[in-house]
Biopython code that builds the backbone (N, CA, C, O; Angstrom):
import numpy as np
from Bio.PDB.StructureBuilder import StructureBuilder

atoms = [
    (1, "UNK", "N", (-6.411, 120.828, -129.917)),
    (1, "UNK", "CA", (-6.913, 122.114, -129.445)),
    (1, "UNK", "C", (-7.838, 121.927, -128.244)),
    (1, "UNK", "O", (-7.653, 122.583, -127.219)),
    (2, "UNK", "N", (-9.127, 120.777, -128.389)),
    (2, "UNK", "CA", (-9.398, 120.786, -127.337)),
    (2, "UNK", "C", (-8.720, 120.610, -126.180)),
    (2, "UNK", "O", (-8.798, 121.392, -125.232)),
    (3, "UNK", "N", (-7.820, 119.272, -126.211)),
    (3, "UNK", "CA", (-6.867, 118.964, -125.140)),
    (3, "UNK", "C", (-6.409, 120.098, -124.653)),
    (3, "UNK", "O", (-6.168, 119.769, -123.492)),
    (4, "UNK", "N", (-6.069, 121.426, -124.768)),
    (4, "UNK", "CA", (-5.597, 122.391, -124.510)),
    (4, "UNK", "C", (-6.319, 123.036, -123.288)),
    (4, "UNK", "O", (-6.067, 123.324, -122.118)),
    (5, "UNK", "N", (-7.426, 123.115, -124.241)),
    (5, "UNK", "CA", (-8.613, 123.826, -123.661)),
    (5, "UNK", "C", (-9.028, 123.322, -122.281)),
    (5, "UNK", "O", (-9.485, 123.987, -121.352)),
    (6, "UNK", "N", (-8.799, 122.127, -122.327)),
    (6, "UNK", "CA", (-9.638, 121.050, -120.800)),
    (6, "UNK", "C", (-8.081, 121.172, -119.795)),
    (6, "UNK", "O", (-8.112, 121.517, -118.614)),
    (7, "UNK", "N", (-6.852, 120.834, -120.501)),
    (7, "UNK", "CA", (-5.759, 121.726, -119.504)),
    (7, "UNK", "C", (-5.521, 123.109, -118.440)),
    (7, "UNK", "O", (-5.044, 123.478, -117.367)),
    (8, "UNK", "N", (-6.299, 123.550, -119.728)),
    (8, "UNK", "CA", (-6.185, 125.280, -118.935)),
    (8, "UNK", "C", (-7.275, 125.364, -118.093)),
    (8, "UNK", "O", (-7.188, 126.106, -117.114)),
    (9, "UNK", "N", (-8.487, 124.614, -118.334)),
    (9, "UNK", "CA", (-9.851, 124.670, -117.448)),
    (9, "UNK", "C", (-9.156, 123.815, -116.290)),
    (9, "UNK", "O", (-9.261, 124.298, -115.162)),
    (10, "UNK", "N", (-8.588, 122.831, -116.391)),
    (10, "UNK", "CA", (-8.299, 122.101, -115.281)),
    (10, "UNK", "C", (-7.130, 123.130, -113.950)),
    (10, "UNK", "O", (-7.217, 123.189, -112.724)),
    (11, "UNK", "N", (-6.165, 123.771, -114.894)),
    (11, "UNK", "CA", (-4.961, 124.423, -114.328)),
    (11, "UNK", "C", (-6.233, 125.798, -113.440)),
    (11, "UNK", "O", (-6.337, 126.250, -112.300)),
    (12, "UNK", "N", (-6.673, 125.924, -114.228)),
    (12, "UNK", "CA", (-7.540, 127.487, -113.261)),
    (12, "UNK", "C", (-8.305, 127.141, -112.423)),
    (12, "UNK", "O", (-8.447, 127.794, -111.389)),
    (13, "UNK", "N", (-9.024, 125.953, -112.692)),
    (13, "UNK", "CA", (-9.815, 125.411, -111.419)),
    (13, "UNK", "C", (-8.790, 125.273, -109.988)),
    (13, "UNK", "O", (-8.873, 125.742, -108.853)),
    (14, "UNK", "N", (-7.981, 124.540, -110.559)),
    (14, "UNK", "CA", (-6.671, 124.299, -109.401)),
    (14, "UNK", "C", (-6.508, 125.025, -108.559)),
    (14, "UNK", "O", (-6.685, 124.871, -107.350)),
    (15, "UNK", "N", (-5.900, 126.501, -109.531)),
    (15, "UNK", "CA", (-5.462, 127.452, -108.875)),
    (15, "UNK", "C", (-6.201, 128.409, -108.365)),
    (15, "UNK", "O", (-5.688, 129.406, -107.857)),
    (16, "UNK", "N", (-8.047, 128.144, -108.470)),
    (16, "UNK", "CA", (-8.094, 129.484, -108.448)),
    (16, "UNK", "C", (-9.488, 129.452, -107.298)),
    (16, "UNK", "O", (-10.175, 130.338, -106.789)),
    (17, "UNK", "N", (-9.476, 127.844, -107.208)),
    (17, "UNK", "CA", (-10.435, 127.614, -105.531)),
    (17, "UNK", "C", (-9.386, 128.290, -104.603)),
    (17, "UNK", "O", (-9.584, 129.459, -104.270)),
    (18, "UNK", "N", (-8.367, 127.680, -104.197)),
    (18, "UNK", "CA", (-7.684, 127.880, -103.259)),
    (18, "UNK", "C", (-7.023, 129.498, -103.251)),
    (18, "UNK", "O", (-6.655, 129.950, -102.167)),
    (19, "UNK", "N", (-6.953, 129.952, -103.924)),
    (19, "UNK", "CA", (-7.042, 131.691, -104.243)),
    (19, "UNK", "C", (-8.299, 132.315, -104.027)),
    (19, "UNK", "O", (-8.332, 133.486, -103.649)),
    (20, "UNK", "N", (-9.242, 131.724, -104.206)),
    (20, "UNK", "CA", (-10.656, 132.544, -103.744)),
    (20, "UNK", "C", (-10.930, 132.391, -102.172)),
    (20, "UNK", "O", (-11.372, 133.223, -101.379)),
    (21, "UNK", "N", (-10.455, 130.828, -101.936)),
    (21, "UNK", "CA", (-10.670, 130.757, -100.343)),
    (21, "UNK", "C", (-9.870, 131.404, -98.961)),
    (21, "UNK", "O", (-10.116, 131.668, -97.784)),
    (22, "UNK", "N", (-8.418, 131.487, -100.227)),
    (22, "UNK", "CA", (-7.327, 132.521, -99.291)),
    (22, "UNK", "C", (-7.731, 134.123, -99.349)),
    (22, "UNK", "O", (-7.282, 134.886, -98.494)),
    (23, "UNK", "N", (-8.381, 134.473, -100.134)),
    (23, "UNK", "CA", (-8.739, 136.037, -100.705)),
    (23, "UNK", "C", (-9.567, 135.789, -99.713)),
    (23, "UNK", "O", (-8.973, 136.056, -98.669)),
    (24, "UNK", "N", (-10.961, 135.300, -99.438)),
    (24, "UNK", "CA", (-12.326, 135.250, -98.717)),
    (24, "UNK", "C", (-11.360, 135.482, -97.116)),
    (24, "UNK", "O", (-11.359, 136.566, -96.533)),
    (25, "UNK", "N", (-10.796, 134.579, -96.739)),
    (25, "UNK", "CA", (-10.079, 134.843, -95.717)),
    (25, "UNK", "C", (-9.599, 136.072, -95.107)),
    (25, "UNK", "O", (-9.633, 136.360, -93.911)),
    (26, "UNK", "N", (-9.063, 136.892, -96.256)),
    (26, "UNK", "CA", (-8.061, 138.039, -95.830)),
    (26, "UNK", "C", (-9.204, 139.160, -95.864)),
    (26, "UNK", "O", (-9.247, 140.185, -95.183)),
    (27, "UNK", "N", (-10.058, 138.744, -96.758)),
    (27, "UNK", "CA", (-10.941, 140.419, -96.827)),
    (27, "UNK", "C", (-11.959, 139.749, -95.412)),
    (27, "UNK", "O", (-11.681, 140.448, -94.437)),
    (28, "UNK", "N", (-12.835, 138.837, -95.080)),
    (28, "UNK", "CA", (-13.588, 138.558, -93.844)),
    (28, "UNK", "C", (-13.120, 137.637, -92.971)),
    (28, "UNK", "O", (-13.577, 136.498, -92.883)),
    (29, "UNK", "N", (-12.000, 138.183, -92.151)),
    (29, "UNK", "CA", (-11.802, 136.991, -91.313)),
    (29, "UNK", "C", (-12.651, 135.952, -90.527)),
    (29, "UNK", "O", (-13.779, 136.331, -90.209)),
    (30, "UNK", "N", (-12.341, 134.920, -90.231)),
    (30, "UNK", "CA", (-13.342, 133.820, -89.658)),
    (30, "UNK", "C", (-13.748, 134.359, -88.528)),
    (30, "UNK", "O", (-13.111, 135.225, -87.927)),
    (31, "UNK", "N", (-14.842, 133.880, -88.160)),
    (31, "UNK", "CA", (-16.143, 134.204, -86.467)),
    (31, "UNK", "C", (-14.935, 132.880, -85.797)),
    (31, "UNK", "O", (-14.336, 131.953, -86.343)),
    (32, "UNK", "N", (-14.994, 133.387, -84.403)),
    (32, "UNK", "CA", (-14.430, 132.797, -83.481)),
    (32, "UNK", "C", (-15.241, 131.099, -83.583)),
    (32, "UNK", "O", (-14.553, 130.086, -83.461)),
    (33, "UNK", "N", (-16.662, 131.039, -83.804)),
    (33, "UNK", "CA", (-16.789, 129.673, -83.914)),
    (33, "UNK", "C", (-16.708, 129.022, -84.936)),
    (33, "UNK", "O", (-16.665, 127.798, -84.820)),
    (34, "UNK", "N", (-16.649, 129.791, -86.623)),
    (34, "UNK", "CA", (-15.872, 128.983, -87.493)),
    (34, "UNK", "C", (-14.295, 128.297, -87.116)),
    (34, "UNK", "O", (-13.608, 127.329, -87.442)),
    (35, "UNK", "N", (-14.246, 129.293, -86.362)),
    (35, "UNK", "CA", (-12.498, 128.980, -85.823)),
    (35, "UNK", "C", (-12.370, 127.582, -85.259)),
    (35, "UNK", "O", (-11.783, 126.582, -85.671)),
    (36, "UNK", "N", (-13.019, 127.800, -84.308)),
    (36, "UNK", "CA", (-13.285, 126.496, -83.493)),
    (36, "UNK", "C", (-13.962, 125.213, -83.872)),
    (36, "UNK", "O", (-13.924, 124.193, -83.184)),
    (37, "UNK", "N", (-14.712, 125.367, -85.251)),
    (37, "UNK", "CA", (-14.978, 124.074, -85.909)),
    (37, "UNK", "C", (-13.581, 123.380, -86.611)),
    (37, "UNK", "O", (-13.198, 122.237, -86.362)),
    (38, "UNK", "N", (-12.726, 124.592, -87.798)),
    (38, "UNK", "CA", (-11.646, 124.330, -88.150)),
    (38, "UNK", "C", (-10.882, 123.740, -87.260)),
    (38, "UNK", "O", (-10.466, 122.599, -87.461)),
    (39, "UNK", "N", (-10.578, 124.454, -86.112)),
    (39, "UNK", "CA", (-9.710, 123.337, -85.163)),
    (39, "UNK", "C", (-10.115, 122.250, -84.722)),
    (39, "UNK", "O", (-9.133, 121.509, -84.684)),
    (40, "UNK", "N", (-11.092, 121.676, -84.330)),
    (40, "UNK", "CA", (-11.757, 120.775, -84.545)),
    (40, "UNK", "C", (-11.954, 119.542, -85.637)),
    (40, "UNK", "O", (-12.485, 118.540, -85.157)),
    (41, "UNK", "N", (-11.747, 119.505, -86.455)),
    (41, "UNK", "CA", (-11.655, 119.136, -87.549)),
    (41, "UNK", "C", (-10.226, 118.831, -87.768)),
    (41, "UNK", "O", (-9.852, 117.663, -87.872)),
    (42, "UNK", "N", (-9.251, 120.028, -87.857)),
    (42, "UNK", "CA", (-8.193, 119.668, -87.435)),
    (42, "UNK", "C", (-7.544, 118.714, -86.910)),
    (42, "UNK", "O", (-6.761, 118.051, -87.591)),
    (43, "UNK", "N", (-7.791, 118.422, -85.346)),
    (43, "UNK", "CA", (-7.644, 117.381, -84.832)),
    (43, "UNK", "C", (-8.171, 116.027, -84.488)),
    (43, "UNK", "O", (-7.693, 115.106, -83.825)),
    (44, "UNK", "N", (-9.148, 116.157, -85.048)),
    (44, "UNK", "CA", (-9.347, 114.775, -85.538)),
    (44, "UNK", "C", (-8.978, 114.215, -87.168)),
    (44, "UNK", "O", (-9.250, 113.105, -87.627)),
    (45, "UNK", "N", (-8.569, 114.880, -87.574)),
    (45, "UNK", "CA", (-7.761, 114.504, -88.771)),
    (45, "UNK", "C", (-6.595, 113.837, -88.325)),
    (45, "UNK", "O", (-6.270, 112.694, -88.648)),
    (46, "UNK", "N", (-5.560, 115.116, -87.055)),
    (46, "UNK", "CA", (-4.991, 114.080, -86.868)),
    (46, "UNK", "C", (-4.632, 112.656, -85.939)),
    (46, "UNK", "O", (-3.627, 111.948, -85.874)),
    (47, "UNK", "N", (-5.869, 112.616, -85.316)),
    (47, "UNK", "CA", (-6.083, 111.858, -84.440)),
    (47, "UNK", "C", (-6.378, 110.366, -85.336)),
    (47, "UNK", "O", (-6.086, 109.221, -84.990)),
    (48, "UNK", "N", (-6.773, 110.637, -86.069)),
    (48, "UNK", "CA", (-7.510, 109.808, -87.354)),
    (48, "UNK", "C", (-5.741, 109.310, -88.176)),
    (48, "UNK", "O", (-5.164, 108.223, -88.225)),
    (49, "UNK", "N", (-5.497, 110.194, -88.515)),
    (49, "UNK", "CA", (-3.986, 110.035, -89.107)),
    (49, "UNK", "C", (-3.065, 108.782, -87.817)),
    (49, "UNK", "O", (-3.097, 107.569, -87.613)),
    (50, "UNK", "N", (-2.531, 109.652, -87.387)),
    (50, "UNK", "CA", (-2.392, 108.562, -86.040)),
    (50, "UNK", "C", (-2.307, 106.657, -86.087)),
    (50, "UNK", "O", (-1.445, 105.793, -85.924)),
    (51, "UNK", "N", (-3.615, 106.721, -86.380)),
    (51, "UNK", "CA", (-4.233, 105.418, -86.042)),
    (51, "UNK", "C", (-3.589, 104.392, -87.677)),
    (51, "UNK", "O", (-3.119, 103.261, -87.798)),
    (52, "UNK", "N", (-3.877, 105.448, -88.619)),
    (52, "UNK", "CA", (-3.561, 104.948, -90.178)),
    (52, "UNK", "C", (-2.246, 105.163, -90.601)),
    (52, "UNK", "O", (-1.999, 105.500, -91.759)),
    (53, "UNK", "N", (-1.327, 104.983, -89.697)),
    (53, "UNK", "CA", (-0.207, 105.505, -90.605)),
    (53, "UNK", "C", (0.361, 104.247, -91.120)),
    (53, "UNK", "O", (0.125, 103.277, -90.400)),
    (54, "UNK", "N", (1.029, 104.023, -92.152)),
    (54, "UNK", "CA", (1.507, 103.138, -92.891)),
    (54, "UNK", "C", (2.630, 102.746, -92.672)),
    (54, "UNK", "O", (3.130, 101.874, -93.383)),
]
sb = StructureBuilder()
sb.init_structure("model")
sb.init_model(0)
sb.init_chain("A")
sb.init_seg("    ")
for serial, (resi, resn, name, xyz) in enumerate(atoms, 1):
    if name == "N":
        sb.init_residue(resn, " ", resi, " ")
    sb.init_atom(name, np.array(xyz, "f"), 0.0, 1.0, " ", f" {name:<3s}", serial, name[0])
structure = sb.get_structure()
């Protein structure tokens, strides 16, 4: 029963950051300089990627 319990806590956590952060999105879209950090970030991810690929 517990095992159950720590499943379903695990499955909603999962699902339900990335549903709050897509919801936050749609009701306040991002400020032009959040924008520009995200892209930022962005590309050095893949600039970073790049260098590590396997």
């Amino acid at each position: 029963m517990y095992t159950a319990l720590v499943i379903v806590v695990i499955v909603v956590i999962t699902m339900g950051v990335p549903a709050v952060v897509w919801l936050t999105k749609l009701i306040r879209p991002p400020k032009p300089k959040e924008e520009r950090i995200h892209r930022g970030v962005e590309e050095a991810r893949k600039r970073i990627n790049r260098y590590f690929r396997y």
